[in-house]
Backbone as a printed PyTorch tensor [residue, N CA C, xyz], in Angstrom:
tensor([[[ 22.8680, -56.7170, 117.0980],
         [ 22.8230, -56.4490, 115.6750],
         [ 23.4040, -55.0620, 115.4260]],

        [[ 24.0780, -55.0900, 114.3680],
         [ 24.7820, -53.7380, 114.3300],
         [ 23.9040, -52.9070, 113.6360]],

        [[ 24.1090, -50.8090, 113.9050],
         [ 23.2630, -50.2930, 113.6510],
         [ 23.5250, -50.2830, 111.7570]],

        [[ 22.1330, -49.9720, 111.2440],
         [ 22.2730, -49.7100, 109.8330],
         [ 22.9520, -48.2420, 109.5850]],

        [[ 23.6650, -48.5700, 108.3360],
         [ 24.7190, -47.0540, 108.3430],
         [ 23.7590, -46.8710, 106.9470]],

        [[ 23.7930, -45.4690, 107.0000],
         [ 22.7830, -44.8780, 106.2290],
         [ 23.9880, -43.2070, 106.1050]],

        [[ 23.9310, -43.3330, 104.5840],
         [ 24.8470, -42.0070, 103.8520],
         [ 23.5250, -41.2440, 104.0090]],

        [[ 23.2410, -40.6910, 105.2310],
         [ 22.1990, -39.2340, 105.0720],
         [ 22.3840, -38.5580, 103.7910]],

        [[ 23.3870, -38.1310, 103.0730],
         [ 23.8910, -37.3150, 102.2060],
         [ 23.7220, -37.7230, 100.7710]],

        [[ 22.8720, -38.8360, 100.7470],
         [ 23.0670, -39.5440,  99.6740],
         [ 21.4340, -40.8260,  99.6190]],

        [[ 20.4650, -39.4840,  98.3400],
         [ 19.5400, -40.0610,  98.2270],
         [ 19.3010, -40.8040,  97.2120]],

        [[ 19.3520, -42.0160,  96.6780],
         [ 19.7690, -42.5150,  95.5830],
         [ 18.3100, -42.2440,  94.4120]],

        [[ 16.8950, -42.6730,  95.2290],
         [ 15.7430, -42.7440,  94.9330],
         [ 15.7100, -41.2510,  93.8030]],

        [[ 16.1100, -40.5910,  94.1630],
         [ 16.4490, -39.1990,  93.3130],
         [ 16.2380, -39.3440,  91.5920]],

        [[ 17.4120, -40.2250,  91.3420],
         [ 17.9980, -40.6820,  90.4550],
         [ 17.4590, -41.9780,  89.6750]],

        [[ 17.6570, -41.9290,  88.3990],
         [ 17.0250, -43.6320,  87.9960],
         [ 17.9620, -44.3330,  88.3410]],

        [[ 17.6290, -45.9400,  88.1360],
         [ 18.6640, -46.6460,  88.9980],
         [ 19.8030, -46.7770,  88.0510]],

        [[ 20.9220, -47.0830,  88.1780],
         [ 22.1260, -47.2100,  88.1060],
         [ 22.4170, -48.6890,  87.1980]],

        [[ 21.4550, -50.0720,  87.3910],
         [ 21.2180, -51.2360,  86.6450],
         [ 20.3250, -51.2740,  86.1820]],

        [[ 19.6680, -52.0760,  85.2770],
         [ 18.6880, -52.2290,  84.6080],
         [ 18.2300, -53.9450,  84.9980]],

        [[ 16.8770, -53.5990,  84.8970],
         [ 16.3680, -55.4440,  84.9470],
         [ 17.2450, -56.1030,  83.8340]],

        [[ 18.1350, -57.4500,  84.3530],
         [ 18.2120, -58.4770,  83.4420],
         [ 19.7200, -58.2010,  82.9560]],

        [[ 20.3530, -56.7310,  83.4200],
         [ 21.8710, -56.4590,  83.4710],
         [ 22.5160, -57.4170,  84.1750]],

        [[ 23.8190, -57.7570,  83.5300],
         [ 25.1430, -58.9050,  83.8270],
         [ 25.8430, -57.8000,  84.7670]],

        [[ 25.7600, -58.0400,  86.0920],
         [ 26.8360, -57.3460,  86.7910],
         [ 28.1610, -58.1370,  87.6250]],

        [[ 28.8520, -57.8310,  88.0270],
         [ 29.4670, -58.6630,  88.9280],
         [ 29.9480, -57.7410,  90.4550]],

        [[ 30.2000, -58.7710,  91.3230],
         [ 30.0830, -58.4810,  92.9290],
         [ 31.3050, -57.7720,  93.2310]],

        [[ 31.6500, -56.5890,  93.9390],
         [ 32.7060, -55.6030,  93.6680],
         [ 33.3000, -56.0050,  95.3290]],

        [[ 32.2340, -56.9650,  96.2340],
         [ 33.0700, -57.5290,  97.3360],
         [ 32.0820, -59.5280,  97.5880]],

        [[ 32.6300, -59.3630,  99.0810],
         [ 32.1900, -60.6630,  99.7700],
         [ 31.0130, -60.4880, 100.3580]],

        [[ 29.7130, -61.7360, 100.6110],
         [ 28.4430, -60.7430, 101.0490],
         [ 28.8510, -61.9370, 101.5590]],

        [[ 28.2750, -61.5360, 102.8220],
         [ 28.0460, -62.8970, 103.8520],
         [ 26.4500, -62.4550, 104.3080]],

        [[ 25.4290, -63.9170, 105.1450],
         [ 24.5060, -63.5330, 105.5230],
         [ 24.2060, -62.6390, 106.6900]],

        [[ 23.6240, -61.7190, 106.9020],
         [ 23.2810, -60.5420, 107.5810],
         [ 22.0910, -61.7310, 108.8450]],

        [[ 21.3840, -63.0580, 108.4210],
         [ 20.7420, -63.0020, 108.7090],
         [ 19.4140, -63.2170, 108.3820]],

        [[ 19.2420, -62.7540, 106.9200],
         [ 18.3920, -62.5190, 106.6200],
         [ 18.1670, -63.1900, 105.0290]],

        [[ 18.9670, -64.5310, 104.8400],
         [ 18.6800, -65.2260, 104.0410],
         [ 18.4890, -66.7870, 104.5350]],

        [[ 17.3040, -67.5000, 104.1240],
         [ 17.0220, -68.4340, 105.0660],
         [ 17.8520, -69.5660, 104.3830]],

        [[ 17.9210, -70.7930, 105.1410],
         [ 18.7270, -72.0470, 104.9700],
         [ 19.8270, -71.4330, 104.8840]],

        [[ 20.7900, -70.7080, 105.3080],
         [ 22.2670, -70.4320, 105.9530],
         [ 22.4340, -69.6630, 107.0680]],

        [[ 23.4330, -69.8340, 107.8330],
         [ 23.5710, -69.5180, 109.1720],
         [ 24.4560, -68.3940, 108.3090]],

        [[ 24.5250, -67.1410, 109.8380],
         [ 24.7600, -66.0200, 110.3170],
         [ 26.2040, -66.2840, 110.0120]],

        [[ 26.6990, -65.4860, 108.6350],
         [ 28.3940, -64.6790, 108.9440],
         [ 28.2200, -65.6420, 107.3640]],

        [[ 27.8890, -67.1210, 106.9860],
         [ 28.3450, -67.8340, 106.0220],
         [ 28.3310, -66.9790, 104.2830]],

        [[ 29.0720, -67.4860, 103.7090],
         [ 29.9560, -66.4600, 102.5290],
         [ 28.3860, -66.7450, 101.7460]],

        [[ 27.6290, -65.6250, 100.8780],
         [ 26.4760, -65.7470,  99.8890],
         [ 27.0620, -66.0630,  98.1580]],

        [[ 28.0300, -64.6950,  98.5430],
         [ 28.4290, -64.1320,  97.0440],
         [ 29.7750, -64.0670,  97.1700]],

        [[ 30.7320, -64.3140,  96.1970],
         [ 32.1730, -64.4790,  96.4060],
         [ 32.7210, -62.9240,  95.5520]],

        [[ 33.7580, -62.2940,  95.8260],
         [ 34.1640, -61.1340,  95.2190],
         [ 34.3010, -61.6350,  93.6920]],

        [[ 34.0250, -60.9220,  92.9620],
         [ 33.9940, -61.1020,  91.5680],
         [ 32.8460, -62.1720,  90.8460]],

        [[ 31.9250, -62.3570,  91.6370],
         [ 30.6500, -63.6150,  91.1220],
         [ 29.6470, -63.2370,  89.9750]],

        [[ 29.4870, -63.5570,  88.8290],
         [ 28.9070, -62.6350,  87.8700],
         [ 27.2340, -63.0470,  88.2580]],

        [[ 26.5160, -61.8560,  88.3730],
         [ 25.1330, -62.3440,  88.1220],
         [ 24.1490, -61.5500,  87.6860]],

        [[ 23.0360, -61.6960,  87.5800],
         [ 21.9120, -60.9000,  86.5360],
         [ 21.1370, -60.0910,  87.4380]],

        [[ 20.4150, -58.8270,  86.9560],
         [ 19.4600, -58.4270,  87.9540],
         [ 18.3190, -58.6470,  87.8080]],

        [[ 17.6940, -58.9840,  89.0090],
         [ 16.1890, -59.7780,  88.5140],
         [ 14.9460, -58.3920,  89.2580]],

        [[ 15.3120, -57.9020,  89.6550],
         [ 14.0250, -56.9820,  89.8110],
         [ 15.0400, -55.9250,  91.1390]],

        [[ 14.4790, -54.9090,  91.2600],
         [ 15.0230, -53.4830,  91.8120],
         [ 13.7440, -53.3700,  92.2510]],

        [[ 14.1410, -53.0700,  94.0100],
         [ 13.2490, -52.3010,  94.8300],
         [ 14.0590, -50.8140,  95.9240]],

        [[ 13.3800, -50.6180,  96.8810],
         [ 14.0140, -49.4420,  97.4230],
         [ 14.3620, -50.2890,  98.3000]],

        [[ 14.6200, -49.4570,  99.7610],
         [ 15.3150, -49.1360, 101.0660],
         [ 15.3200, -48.1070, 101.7380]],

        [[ 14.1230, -47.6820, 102.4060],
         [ 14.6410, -46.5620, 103.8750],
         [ 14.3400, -45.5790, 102.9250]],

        [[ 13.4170, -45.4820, 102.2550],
         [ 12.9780, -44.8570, 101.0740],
         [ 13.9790, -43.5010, 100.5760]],

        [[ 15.7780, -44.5950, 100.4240],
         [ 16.6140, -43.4510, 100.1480],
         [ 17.4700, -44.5690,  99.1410]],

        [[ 17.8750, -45.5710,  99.1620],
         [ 18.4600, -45.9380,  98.2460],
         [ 17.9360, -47.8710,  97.4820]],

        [[ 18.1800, -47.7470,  96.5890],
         [ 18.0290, -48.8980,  95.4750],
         [ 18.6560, -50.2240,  95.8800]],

        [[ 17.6360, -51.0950,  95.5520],
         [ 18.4630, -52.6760,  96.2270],
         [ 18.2730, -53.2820,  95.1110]],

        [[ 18.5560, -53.9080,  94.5780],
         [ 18.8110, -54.6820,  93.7280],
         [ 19.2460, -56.5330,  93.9180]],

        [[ 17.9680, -57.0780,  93.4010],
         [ 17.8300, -58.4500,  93.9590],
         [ 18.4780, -59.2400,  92.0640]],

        [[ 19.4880, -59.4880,  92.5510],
         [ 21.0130, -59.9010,  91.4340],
         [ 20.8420, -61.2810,  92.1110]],

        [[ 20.4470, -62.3970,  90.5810],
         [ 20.5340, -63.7390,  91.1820],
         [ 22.4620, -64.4750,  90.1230]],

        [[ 22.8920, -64.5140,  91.2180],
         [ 24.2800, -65.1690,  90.8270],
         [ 23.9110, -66.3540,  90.3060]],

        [[ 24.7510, -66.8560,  88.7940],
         [ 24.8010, -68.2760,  88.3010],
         [ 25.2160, -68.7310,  88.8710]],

        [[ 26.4100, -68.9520,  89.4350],
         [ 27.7040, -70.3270,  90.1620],
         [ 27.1320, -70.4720,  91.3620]],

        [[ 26.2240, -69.7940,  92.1480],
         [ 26.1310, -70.1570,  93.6120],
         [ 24.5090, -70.1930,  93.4650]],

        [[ 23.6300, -69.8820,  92.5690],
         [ 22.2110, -70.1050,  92.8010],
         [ 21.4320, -69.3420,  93.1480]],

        [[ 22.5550, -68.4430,  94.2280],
         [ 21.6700, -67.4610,  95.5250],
         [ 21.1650, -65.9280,  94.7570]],

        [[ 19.9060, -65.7790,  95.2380],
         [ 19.7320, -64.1520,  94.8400],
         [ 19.3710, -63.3670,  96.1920]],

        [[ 20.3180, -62.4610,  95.9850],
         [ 20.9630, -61.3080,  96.9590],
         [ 20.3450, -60.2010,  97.0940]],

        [[ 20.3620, -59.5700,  97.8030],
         [ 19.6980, -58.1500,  97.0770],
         [ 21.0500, -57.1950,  97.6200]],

        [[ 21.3110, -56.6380,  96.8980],
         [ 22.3500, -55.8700,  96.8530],
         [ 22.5400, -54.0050,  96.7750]],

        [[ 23.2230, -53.5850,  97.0440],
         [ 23.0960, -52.0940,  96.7690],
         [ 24.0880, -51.3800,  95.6570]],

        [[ 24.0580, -50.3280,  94.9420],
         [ 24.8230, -50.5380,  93.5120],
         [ 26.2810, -50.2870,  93.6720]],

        [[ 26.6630, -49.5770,  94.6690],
         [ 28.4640, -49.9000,  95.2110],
         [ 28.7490, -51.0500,  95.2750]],

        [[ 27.9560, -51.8670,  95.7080],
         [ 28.5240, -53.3050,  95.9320],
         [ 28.8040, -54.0680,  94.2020]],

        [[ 27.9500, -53.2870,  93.3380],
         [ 28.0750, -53.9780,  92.0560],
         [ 29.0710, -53.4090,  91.1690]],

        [[ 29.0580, -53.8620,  89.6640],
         [ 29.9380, -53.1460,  88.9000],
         [ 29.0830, -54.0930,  87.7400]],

        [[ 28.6430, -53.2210,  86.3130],
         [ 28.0360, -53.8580,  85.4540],
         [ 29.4270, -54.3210,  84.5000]],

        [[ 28.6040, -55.6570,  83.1400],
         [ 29.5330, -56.0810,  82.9050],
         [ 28.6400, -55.9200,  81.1180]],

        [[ 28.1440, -55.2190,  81.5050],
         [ 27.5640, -55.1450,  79.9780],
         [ 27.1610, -53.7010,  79.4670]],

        [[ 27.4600, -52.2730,  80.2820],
         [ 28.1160, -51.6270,  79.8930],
         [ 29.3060, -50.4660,  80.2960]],

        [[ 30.1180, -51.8830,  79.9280],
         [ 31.9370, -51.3330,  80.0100],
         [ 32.1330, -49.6390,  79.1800]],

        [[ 32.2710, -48.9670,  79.4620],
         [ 33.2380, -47.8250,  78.7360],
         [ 34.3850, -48.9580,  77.6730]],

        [[ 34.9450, -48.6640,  76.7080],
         [ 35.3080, -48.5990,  75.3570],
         [ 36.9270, -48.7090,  76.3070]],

        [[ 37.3630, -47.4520,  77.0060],
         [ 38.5070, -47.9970,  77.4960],
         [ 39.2580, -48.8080,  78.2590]],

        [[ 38.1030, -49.4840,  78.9590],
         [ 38.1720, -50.5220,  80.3600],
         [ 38.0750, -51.6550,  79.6440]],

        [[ 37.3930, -51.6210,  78.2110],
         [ 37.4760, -53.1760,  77.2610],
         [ 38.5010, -53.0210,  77.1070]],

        [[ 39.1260, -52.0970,  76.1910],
         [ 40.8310, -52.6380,  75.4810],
         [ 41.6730, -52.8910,  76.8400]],

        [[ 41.5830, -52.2940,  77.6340],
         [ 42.3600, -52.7440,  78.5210],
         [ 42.0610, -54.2260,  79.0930]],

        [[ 40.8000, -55.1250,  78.8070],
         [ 40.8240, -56.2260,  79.2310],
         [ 41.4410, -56.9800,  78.3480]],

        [[ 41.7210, -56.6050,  77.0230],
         [ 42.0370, -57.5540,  76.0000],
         [ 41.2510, -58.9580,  75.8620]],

        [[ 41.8380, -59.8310,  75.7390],
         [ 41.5100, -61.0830,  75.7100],
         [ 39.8810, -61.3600,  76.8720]],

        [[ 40.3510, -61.1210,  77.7830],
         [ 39.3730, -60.9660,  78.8240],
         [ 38.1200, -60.5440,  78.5470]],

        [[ 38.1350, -59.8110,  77.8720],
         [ 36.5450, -59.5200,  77.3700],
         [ 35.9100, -60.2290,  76.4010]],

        [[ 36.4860, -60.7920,  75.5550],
         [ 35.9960, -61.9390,  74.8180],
         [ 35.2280, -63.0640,  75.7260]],

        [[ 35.9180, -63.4200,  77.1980],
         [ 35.9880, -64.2090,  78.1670],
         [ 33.9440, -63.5080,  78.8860]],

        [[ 34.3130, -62.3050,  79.2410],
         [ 33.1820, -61.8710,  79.5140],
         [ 31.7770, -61.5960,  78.5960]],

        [[ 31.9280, -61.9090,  77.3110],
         [ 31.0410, -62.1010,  76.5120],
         [ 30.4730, -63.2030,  76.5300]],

        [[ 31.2260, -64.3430,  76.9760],
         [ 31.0980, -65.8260,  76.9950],
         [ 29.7780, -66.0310,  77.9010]],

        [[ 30.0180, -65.3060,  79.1980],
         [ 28.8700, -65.4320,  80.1210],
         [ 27.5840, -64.6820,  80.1730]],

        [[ 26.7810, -64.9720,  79.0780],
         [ 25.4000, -64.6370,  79.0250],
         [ 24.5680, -65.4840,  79.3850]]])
């Protein structure tokens, strides 16, 4: 099992968290199982890059950073995740909307 990498430099717990219960985020990569989600074998894909899903409750980790248990619509699965891995979708900065144009209409759709 590989060792856990841990940003010494970087205490997140510090800080309030970064999502909120019940925030639309989406997956900023690929999660495969570690292991440690039952009924799937070791390496198989959880969460697909870009999978939109909600956060259902925030706990810690290694009493230094925030996990965040985000249950994805399209695949069912709830993950627990860390907030690099995420990107919220409900609150965009003003300039990252116009730049979606059309697209954000698209992302309003999925509540």
């Amino acid at each position: 099992m590989a060792d856990i990498a841990r940003d010494d430099d970087v205490i997140e717990i510090a800080h309030p968290p970064r999502f909120e219960m019940g925030e639309r985020v989406i997956s900023r990569s690929v999660v495969r199982n570690d292991g440690t989600y039952n009924g799937k074998d070791i390496g198989e894909v959880l969460v697909h890059k870009g999978e939109v899903g909600f956060v259902r409750s925030i706990g810690t980790f290694l009493q230094q950073f925030y996990i965040y248990a985000v249950e994805f619509t399209d695949s069912g699965h709830r993950v627990g995740m860390r907030a690099k891995e995420l990107c919220t979708l409900d609150h965009l900065p003003d300039e990252v909307i116009a730049q979606l144009g059309e697209r954000a209409a698209q992302l309003d759709a999925i509540r």
